[in-house]
Phi, psi and omega in degrees: 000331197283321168338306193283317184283286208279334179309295187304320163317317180281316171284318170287344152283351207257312175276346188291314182298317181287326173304325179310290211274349179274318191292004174289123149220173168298002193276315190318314180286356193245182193292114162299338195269202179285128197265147184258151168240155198274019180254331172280009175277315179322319200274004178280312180274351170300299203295299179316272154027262179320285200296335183279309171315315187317290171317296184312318186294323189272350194246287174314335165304295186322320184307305167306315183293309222253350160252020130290318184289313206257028154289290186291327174304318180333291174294352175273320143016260196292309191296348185291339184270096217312152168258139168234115178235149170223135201214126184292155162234195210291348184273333206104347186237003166243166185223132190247129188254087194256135159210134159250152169188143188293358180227108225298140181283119189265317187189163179244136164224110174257150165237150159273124172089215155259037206255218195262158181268149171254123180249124155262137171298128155315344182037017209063032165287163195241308177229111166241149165228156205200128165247104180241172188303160188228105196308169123263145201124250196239165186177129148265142142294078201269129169205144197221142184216127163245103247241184258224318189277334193106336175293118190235164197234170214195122162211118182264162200189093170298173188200152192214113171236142217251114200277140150304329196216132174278149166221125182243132160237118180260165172263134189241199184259162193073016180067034182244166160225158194258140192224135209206109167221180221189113169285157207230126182045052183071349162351113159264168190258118166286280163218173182234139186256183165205136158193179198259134156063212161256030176309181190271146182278166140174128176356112171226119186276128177242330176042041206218164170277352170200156183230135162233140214226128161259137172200146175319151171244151197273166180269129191110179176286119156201155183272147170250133174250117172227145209230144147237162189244125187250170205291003169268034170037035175274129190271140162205149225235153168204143169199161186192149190283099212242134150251110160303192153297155148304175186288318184265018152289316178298131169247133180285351200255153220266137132328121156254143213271195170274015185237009136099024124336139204238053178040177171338134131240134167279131176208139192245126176244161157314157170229198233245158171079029187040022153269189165224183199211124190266150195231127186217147180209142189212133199279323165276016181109146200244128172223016179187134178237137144221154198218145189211143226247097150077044142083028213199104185286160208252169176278154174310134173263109152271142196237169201247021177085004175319109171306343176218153189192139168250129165204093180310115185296128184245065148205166224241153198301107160253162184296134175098352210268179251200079201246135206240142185218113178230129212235159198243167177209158138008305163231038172084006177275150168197174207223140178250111150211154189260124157217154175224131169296118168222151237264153192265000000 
């Protein structure tokens, strides 16, 4: 029996062992929770996808919108400010001055060179065009334009007008300078104007196709400007640069010649009525008197070669005043004189 007991032993120990090994499973040793599938890995990498295209679409925006802002300040900018254009025109002797501006125009002021300025009104205009004369030779153009706001645009612009009138100016000797001017295809030369520097121009009627002017040099470096006018009142410019005499090399007294001629003589007497009256007397002939009262030039005296002339002054004497008289010969010579009235 005990053989039997233990053979059952053994056999009931036997299922036991085996009930044991059918409950082994696999399940025991893997993961419990919710199992993934590739279709949610899919939708995990669409969404990551997705959130990236978005983000790029959103960075590229942002770019463009912020180069576009500083795209358009730029351009409000440029535009605010008045445009200025100058264009010769087809003859050639004029320059047409066109400014546009997004804002009423208050005024233009253009110059040639270094000479005076000239102002256009703006009248509330937006767009002006303005056509002016065109000096000759080589010439710059300066023009500055200003709008309502205060904004202003500034261009300078050469020109080249191929002169109808030669302008010559030489330097001689004696401190003199020689001024020499020639109309080109019959041009006649109404008159020529000159002056040092911005000194006051000033005015020789020549009324000839071609003309010449002797005059003094001033002491020192200084520019001669000399301008003509022809009878279609058209300008032409010439200018150099002259080195004078020092002031004490300069003299108001005439060279004498080799027959020992000292020029004009000048002499100022009272006249009747508290004027006075100038008097010159000269042996090869008197052929110009200019004069000038407290710094204010007087009109030209042309004399007809008279060795003596009396020429009375119709204005009347104040203390102080201040009479500068310069008389011309023949042979190109003059004599200067400064006085000044003072009351006894």
């Amino acid at each position: 029996m005990n053989q039997i007991l233990n053979v059952k032993e053994i056999n009931n120990s036997q299922p036991i062992k085996n009930k044991g090994r059918k409950k082994k499973n696999k399940s025991a040793y893997t993961f419990t929770g919710p199992k993934s599938s590739s279709s949610d890995v899919k939708s995990i990498s669409k969404f990551f996808a997705i959130a990236i295209i978005i983000f790029g679409i959103f960075l590229i925006g942002s770019a463009s919108y912020a180069l576009t802002t500083k795209s358009g300040s730029s351009q409000g900018t440029v535009v605010s400010k008045p445009i200025i254009t100058a264009q010769m025109t087809d003859a050639g002797d004029e320059v047409t001055i066109s400014v546009q501006s997004q804002n009423v125009i208050n005024e233009i002021i253009y110059s040639w060179d270094d000479g005076e300025e000239t102002r256009i009104n703006g009248n509330g205009r937006t767009n002006i065009q303005e056509t002016i004369p065109l000096p000759s030779g080589d010439n710059n153009l300066y023009i500055r334009a200003v709008d309502a706001n205060g904004e202003s645009q500034i261009i300078e612009q050469p020109f080249t007008r191929v002169s109808n009138i030669e302008i010559t100016i030489e330097e001689m000797e004696g401190n003199k300078v020689k001024i020499t001017v020639e109309g080109t295809n019959e041009n006649e030369i109404k008159f020529i104007t000159y002056r040092w520097n911005s000194d006051t121009k000033e005015t020789i009627d020549i009324n000839n196709i071609k003309g010449e002017e002797i005059i003094d040099a001033k002491p020192g470096e200084n520019t001669l400007t000399v301008e003509a006018m022809d009878m279609l009142d058209e300008t032409y410019k010439e200018e150099k640069v002259i080195k004078g005499a020092s002031e004490a090399e300069s003299t108001s007294q005439p060279e004498g010649d080799e027959e020992g001629s000292t020029g004009p003589k000048i002499s100022i007497v009272p006249g009747e009525d508290t004027k006075f009256v100038i008097v010159i007397e000269d042996e090869s002939g008197i052929t110009k008197m200019e004069s000038k009262i407290n710094g204010e030039v007087q009109p030209e005296a042309t004399i007809d070669g008279r060795t003596k002339i009396e020429i009375p002054y119709p204005f009347e004497i104040n203390n102080g005043d201040k009479v500068e008289v310069t008389a011309y010969n023949k042979n190109g010579q003059k004599n200067t004189l400064q006085g000044q009235f003072d009351q006894n």
